[in-house]
C-alpha positions as CSV (number, residue, x, y, z in Angstrom):
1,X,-80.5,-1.2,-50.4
2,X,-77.8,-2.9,-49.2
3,X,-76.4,-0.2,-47.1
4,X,-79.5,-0.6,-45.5
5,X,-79.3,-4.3,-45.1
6,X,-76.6,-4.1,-43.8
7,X,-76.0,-0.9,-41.3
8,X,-72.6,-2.0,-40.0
9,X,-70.8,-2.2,-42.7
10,X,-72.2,1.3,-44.0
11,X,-71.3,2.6,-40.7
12,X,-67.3,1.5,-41.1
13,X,-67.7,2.5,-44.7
14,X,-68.0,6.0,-43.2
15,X,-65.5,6.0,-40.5
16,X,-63.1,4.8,-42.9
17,X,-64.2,7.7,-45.4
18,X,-63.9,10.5,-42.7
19,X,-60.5,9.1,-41.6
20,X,-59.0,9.7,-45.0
21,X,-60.1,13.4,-45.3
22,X,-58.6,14.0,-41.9
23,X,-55.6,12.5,-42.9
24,X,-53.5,15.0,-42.9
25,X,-54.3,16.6,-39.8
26,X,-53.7,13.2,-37.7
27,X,-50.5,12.9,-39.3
28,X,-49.5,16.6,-38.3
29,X,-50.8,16.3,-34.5
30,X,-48.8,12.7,-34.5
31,X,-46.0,14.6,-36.0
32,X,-46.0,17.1,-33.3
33,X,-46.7,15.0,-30.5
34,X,-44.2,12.6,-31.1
35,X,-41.5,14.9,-31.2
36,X,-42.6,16.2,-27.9
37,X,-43.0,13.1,-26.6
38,X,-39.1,12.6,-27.9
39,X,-38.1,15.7,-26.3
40,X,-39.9,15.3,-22.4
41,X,-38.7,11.7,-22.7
42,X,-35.4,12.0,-23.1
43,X,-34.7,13.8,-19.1
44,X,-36.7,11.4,-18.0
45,X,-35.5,8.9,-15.1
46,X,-35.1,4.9,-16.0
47,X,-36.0,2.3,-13.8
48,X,-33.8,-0.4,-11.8
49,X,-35.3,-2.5,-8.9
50,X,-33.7,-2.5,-5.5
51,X,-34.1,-6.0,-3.6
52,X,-34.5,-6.3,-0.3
53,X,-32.2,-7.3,2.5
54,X,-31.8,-10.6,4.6
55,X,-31.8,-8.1,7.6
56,X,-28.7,-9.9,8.6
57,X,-26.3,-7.4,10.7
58,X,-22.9,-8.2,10.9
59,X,-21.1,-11.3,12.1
60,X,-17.8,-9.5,13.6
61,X,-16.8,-6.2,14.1
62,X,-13.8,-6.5,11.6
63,X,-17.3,-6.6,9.4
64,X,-17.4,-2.7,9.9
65,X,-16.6,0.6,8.9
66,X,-16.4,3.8,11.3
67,X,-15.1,6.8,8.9
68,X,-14.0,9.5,11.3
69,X,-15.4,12.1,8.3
70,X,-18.5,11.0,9.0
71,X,-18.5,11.3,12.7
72,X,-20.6,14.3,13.9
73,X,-18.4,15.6,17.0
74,X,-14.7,16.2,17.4
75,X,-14.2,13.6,20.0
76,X,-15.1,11.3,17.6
77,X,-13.7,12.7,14.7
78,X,-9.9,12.6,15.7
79,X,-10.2,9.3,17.5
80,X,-8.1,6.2,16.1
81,X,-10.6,3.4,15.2
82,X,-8.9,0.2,15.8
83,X,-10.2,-3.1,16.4
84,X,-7.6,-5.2,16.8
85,X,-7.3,-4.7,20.4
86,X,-10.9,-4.5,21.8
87,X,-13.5,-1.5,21.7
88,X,-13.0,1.0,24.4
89,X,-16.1,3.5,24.9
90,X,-15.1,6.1,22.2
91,X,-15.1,3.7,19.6
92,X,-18.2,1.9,20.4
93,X,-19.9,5.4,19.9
94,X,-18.1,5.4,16.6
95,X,-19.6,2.2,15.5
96,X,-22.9,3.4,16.5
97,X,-23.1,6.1,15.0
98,X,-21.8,4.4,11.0
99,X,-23.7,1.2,11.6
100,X,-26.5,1.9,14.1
101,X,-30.1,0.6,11.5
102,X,-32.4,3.3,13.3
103,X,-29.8,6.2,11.7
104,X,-29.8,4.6,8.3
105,X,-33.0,4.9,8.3
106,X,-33.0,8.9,9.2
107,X,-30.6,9.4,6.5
108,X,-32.8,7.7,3.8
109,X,-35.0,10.3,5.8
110,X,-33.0,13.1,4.8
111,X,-32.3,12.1,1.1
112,X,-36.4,12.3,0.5
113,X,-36.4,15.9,2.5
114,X,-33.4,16.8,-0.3
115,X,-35.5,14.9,-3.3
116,X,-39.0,17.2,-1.6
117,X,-36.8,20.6,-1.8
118,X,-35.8,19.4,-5.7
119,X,-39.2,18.8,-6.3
120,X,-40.6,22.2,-5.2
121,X,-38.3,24.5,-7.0
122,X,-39.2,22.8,-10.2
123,X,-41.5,24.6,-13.1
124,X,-44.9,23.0,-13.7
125,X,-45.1,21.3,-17.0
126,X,-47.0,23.4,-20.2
127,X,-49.8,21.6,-21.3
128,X,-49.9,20.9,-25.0
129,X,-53.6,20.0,-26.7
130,X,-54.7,19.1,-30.0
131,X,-58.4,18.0,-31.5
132,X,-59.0,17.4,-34.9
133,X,-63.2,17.5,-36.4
134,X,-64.0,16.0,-40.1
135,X,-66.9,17.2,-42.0
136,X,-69.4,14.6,-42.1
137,X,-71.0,15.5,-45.1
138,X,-68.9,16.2,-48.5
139,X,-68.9,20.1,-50.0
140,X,-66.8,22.7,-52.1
141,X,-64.4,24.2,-49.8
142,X,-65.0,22.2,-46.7
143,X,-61.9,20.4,-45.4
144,X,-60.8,18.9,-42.0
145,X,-60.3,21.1,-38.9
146,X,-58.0,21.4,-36.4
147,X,-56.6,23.0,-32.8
148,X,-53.4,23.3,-31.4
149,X,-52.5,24.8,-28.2
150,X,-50.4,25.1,-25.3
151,X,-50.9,26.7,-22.3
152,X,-49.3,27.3,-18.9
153,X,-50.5,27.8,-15.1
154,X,-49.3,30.6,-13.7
155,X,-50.5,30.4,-10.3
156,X,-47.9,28.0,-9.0
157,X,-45.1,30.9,-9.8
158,X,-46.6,33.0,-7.2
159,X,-46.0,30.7,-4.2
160,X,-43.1,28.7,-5.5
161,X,-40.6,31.2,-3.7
162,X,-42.3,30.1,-0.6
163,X,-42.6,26.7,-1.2
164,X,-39.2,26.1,-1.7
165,X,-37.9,28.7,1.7
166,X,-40.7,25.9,3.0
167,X,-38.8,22.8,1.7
168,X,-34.7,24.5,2.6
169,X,-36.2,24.7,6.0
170,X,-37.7,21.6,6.0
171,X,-34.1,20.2,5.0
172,X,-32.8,21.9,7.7
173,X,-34.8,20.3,10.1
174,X,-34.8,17.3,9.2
175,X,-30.8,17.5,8.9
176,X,-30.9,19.2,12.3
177,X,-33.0,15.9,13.9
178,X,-30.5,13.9,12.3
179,X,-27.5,15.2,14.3
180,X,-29.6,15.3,17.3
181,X,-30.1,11.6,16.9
182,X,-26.2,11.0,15.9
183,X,-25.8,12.7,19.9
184,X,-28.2,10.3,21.3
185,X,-27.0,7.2,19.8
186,X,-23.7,8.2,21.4
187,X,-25.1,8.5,24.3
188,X,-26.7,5.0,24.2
189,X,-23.7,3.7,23.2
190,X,-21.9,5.3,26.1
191,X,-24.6,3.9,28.4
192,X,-24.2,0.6,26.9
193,X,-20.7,0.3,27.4
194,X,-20.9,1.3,30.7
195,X,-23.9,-1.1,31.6
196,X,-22.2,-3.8,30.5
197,X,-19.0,-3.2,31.8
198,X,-20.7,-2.8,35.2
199,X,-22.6,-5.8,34.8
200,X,-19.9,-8.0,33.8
201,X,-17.7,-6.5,36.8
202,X,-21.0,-7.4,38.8
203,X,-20.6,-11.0,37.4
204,X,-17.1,-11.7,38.5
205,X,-18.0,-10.6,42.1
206,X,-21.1,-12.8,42.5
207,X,-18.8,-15.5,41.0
208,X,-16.0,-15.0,43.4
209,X,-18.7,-15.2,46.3
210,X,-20.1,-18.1,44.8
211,X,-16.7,-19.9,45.1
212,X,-16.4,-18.3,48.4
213,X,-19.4,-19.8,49.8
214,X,-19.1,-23.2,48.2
215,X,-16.8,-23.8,50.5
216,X,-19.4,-23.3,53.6
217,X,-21.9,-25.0,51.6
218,X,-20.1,-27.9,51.0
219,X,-19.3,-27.4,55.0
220,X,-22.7,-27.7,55.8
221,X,-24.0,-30.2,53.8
222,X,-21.3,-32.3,55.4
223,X,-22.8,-31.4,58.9
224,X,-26.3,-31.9,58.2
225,X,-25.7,-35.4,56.7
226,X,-23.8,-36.7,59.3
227,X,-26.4,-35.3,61.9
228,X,-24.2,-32.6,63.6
229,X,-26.9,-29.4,62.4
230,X,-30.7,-29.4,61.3
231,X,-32.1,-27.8,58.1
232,X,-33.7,-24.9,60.4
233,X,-30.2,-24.2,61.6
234,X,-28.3,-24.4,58.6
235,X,-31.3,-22.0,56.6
236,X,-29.1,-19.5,57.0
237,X,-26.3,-21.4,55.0
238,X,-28.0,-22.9,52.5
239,X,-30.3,-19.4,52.1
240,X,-26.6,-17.6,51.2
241,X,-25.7,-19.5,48.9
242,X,-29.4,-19.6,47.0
243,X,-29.7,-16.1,47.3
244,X,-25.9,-15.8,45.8
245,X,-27.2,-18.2,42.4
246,X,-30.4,-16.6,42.4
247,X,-28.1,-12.9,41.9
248,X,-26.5,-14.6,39.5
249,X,-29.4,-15.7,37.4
250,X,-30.6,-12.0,37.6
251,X,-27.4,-10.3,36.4
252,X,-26.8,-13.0,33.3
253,X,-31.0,-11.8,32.0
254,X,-29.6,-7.8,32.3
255,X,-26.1,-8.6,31.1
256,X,-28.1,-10.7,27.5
257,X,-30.3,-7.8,27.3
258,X,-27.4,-4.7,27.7
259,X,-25.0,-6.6,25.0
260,X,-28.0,-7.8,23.0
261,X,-29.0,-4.1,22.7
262,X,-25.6,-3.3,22.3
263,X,-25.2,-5.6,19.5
264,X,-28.4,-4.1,17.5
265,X,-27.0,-0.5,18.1
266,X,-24.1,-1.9,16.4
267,X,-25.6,-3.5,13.7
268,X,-24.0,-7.1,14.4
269,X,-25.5,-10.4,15.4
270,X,-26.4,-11.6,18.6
271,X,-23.7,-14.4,18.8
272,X,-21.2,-11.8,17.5
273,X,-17.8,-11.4,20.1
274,X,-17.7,-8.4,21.4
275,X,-14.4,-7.4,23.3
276,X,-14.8,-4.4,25.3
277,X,-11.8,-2.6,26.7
278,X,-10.4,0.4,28.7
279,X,-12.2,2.8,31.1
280,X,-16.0,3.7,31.0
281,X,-17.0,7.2,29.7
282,X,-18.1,9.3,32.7
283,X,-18.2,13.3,32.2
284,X,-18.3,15.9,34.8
285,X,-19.5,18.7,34.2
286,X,-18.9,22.0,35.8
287,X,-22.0,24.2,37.5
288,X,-20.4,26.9,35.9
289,X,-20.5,25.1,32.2
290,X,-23.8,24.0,33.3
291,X,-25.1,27.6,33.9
292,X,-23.5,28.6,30.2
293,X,-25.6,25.6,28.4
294,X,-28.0,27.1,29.6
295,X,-27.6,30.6,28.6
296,X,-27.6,29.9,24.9
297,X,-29.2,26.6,25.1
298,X,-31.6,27.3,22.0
299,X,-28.3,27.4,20.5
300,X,-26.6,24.6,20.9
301,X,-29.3,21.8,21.4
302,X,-29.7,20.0,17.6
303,X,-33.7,19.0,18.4
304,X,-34.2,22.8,19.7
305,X,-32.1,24.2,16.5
306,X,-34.1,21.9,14.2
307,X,-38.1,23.3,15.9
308,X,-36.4,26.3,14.7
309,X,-36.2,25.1,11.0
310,X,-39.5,23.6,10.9
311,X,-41.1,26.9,12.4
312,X,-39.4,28.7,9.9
313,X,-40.6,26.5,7.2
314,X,-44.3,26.5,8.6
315,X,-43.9,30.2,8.6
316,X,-43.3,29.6,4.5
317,X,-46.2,27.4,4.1
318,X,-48.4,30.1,5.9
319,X,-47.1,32.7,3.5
320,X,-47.7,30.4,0.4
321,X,-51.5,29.5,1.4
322,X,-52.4,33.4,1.7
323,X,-50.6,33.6,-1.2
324,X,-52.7,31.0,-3.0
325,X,-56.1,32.7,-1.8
326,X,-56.0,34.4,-5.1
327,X,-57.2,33.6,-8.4
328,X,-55.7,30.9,-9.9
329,X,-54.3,31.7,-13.4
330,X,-53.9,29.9,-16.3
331,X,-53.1,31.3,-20.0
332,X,-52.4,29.6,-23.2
333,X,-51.7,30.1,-27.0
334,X,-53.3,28.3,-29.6
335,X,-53.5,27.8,-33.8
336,X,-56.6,26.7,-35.6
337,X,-57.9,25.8,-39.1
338,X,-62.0,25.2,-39.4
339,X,-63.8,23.2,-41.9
340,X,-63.5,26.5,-44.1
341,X,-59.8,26.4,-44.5
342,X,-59.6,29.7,-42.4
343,X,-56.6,29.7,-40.4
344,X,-56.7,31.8,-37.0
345,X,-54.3,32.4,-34.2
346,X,-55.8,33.3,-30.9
347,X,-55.1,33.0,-27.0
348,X,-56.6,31.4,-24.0
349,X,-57.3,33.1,-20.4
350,X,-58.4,31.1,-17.2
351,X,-58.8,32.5,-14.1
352,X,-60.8,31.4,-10.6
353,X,-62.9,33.4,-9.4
354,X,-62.6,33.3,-5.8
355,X,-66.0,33.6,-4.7
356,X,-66.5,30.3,-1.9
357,X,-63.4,29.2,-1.0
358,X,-60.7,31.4,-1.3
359,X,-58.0,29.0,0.1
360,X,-59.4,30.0,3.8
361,X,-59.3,26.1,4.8
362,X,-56.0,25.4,3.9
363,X,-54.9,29.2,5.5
364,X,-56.4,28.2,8.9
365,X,-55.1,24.8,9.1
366,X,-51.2,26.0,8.4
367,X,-51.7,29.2,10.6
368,X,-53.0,26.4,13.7
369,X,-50.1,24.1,12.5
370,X,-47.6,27.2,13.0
371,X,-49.3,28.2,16.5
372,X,-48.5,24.1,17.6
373,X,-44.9,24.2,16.7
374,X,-44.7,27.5,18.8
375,X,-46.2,25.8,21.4
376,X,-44.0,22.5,20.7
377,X,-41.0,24.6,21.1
378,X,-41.6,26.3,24.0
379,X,-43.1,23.2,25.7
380,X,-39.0,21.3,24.4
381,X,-37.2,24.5,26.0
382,X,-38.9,24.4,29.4
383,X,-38.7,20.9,29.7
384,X,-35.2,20.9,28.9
385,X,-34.0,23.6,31.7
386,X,-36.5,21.7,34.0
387,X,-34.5,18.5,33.1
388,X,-31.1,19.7,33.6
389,X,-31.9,20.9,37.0
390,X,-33.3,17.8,38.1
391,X,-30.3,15.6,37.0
392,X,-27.7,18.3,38.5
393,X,-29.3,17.8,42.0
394,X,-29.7,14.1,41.6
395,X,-26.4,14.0,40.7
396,X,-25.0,15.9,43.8
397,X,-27.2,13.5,45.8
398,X,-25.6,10.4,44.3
399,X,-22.4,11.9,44.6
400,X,-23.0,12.1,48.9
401,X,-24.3,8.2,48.1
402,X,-21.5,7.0,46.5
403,X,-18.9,8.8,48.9
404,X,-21.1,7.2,52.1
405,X,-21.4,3.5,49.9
406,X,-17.1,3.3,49.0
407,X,-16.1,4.1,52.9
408,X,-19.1,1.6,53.9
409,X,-18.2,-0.5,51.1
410,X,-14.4,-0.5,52.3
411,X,-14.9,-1.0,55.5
412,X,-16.8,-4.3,55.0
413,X,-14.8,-6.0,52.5
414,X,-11.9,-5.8,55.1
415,X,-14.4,-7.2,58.1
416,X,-15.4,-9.6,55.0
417,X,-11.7,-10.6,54.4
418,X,-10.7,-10.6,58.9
419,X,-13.8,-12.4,59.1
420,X,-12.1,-15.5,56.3
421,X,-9.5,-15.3,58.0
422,X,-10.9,-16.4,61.5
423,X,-13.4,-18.4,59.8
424,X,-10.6,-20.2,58.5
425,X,-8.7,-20.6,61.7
426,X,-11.5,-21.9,63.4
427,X,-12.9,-18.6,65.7
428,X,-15.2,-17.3,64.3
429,X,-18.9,-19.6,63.2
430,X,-20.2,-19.8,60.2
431,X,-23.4,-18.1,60.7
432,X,-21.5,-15.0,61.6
433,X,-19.3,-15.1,58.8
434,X,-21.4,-15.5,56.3
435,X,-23.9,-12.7,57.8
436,X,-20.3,-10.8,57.6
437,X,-19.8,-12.1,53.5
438,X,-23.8,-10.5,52.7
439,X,-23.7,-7.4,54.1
440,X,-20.2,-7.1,52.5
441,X,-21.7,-8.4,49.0
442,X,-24.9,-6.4,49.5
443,X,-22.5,-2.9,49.9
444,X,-20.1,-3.7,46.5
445,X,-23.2,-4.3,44.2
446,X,-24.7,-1.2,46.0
447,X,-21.9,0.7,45.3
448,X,-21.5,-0.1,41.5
449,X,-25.3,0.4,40.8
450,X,-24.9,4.2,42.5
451,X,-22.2,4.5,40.0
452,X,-23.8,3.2,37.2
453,X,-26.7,5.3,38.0
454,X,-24.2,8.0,38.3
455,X,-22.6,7.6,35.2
456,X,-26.5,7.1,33.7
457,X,-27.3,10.8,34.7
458,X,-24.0,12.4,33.8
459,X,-23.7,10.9,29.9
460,X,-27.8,12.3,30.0
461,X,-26.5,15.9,31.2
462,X,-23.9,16.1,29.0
463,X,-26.5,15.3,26.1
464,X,-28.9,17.7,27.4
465,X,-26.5,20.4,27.7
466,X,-26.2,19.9,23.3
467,X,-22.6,19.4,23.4
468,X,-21.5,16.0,23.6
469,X,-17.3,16.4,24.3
470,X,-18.8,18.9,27.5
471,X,-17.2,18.3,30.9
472,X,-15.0,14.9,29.8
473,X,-12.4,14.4,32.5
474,X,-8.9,14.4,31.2
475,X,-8.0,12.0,33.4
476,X,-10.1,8.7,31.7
477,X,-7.8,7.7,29.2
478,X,-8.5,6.9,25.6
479,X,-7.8,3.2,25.8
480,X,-6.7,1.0,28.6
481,X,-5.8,-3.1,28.9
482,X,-8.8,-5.0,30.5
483,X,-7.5,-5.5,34.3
């Protein structure tokens, strides 16, 4: 009656009653799986946090490191890194290529493509199980029951070989895009250089006409206040001299942004110095080492080389997913005692049948993924050849310019410097002479944008052309004193 008066406490009364006849077999299966819980447990990884940066770059270049083992061409490689007296064009390619945050951050990219190739040539994990029944109602001979069994799939040892020839190419690739990336940030760092040298040499000319000119201004200014010229004569005057300060305002915007970029390719500061030195990096190459990069041009470019490791690894996934069409396997072993006290040993077999789907999604959408990166590659290849063509006809064109812009260029600055000179002496008018000093400014900036431009297309050939050291002319030395 009081069992029945009270239902929960019968009801723990029995749980507690059915725990002590299994006893035993908890204490066994807590047995086992601890020690197989000790056992997985003890390879396993440990955690530590990793705080984030300020995002701070550096504040000087004494700040940084340029190790020539890391440097991925010779040029580079067997260059002396030093500091101390200013950056010349080879060592600012050095520094871009330790310290530049984009190829930090395609390394990282390469440690997970080396932690994804770990990952796929590594066993699947047996799975261990274990029940346990009680009797619920007492009896001779009846005792507590109990499985245990382990089993394995075997379907994932039929495709690993593929899966990991999948993730060694994938490596590969990503490896390969890596060093294709090292090659362009030296070619933005030679650009760099060479934009800002050319600005700044920009910047001292517009200042030295500046000066120039505020000698006419001030001139002028004299005249129209004491009455001698009108503002619609001296337009011309004061329009030189705005047109001079409104250059000026233009060249300091592009010279911030070149060194600004400069400075995040570097990994420093915006405020930190930044002493460049020696000669700008212009290569030439030769038609005739043109017409060889091209030859074997799927062998030398790094981007072209890399499409060629991820094909071959989309080639491996291909395999794997036919491969993975058939049935999936899975077999185990197990022990068991029922509620009899019979012991038995037996074995488990699971297998898919592959009636429905047969993997056939998966197998069309890696075969169309394999027919894009053919595509993708073939697409790179053209493009390139079509490229290198281009820039080896604009650079003969600019090469005409720039021999027409330094006679022209010559020829004014001495009608600019006769025309001072007479200016000076009082036979020659203003007006004229400073229609003389324009065309004569006009012509120098001309001439250094067609270089620029020239040296632009050149450092892009030479990286087209997947070889970097291609074409340098021995004559640019490795470091020279700022003139």
């Amino acid at each position: 009656m009081e069992a029945m008066n009270h239902p929960g406490r019968h009801f723990r009364e029995v749980i507690l009653w059915q725990l002590r006849r299994c006893r035993g077999a908890v204490l066994r299966a807590a047995t086992t799986l601890g020690m197989a819980g000790v056992l997985s447990l003890s390879g396993c990884a440990s955690y530590a946090p990793l705080p984030l940066g300020n995002g701070r770059g550096a504040d000087s270049v004494a700040q940084l490191t340029a190790p020539t083992k890391d440097m991925p061409i010779p040029v580079l490689a067997s260059h002396r890194f030093d500091p101390s007296d200013g950056l010349d064009a080879t060592e600012v390619a050095m520094l871009a290529v330790a310290n530049s945050p984009d190829l930090k951050v395609r390394r990282d990219a390469l440690g997970i493509a080396r932690a994804q190739a770990f990952a796929a040539g590594l066993l699947p994990d047996p799975q261990l199980s274990i029940t346990g029944d009680v009797p619920r109602s007492s009896g001779n001979g009846l005792t507590s029951a109990y499985s245990l069994g382990i089993s394995q799939d075997l379907s994932t040892l039929l495709t690993r070989s593929s899966r990991k020839a999948a993730a060694r190419n994938q490596v590969d690739r990503v490896n390969l895009d890596l060093l294709w990336a090292e090659w362009q940030t030296v070619a933005q760092a030679r650009l760099l250089f060479d934009r800002v040298l050319t600005l700044r040499t920009e910047l001292a000319r517009l200042e030295a006409e500046q000066a120039a000119l505020a000698k006419v201004d001030k001139y002028i200014r004299a005249a129209l206040k004491a009455g001698n010229l009108t503002y619609d004569t001296a337009s011309a005057g004061l329009n030189a001299a705005a047109d001079v300060r409104k250059r000026l305002a233009a060249n300091a915007i592009a010279l911030h942004l070149a060194q600004g970029s400069l400075h995040a390719l570097l990994g420093l500061t915006a405020t930190a110095p930044l002493d460049l030195t020696g000669a700008a990096y212009r290569p030439q190459p030769t038609p005739a080492q043109v017409q060889a990069a091209l030859t074997d041009l799927p062998k030398r470019r790094p981007d072209l080389l890399a499409l060629q490791a991820g094909y071959r690894s989309q080639e491996a996934k291909v395999r794997a997913a036919i491969l993975a069409q058939f049935p999936a396997l899975n077999i185990g072993f197990n022990t068991a005692r029922d509620t009899g006290g019979v012991i038995t040993n037996g074995f488990s077999l699971g297998i898919t049948l592959p009636l429905f789907d047969r993997n056939r999604g998966n197998i069309a959408i890696e075969r169309a993924t394999r027919q894009q990166l053919r595509d993708i590659y073939q697409a790179r290849v053209l493009t390139t050849r079509g490229d290198m063509q281009r820039i080896v006809s604009d650079l003969a064109t600019l090469d005409r310019q720039r021999s027409g812009l330094t006679a022209h260029a010559s020829q004014l600055d001495a009608a600019r410097r006769a025309a001072e000179r007479a200016w000076q002496a009082g036979t020659l008018d203003w007006p004229t002479y400073l229609a003389i000093r324009s065309n004569a400014l006009s012509a120098d900036l001309d001439l250094l944008a067609v270089k620029q431009e020239q040296a632009t297309q050149s450092i892009a050939l030479q990286a087209l052309l997947g070889n970097t050291d291609l074409g340098t002319p021995p004559s640019v030395p490795a470091k020279a004193s700022t003139p």
